[in-house]
N, C-alpha and C positions, 0 to 999 in steps of 0.2 A: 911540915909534910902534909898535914891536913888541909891545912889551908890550898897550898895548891893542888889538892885534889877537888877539893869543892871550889877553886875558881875553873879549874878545867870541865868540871862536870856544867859550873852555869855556862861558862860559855859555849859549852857544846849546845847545851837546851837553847841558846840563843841563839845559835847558828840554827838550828832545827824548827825555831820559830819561824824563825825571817825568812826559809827555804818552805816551809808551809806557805804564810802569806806571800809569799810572791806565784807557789805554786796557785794557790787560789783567784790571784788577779789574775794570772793569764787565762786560765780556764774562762773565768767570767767574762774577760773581753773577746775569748772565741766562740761563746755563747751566741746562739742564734738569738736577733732581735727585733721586733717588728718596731714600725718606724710608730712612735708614739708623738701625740702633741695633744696642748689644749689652745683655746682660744681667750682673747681679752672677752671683758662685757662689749655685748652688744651696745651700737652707738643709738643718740638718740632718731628718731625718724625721721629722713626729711620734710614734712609737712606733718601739718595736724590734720587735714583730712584731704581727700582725693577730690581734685579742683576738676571740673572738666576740661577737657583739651590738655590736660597737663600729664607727665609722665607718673607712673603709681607710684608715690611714695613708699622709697626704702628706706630700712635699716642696715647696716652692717656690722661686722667685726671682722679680727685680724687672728692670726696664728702668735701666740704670745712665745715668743721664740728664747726667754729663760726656760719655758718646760720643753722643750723642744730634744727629742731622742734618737738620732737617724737611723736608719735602719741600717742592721748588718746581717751578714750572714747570708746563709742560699734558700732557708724555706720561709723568707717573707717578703714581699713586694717592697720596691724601695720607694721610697715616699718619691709623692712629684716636684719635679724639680725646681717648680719655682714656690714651695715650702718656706722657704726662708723671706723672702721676699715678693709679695706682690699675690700671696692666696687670699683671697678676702671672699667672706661669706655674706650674699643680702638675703635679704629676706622680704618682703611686702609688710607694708603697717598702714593702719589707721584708711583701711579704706573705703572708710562709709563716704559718701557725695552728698 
């Protein structure tokens, strides 16, 4: 008799768990979120210094799309659309003449 009282009692706490944690995922996925990312290292510079007649050497980098977070929700901009593919950042280097 005991015992089925205390397998009833853990299973209810188990039931109570698992309806906690799932109540908590959905909350968190309806959580508003702004659209986060980072970017890879900068690449190295196209030139070692700035030749005349030639175009200024750049550098670049990419959106490193493992940390990549998209935006959800209504109170934050949704990230641009070509985020995933094709954002690249340059930059000017080395341009002494």
């Amino acid at each position: 008799m005991i015992n089925m009282i205390f397998f009833l009692a853990l299973l209810a706490l188990s039931c109570w768990l698992v309806a906690l944690k799932m109540k908590a995922y959905f909350e968190l996925r309806q959580a508003d979120m702004p659209c986060l990312y980072q970017f890879k290292p900068w690449s190295e510079c196209s030139a070692t210094c700035w030749a005349e007649n030639e175009s200024m050497p750049l550098m670049k980098r990419e959106i490193d799309e493992t940390k990549l977070v998209l935006a959800r929700g209504k109170s934050f901009a949704k990230c641009p659309p070509n985020i995933k593919k094709g954002l690249v950042q340059r930059a000017p280097c080395n341009l002494q003449k």
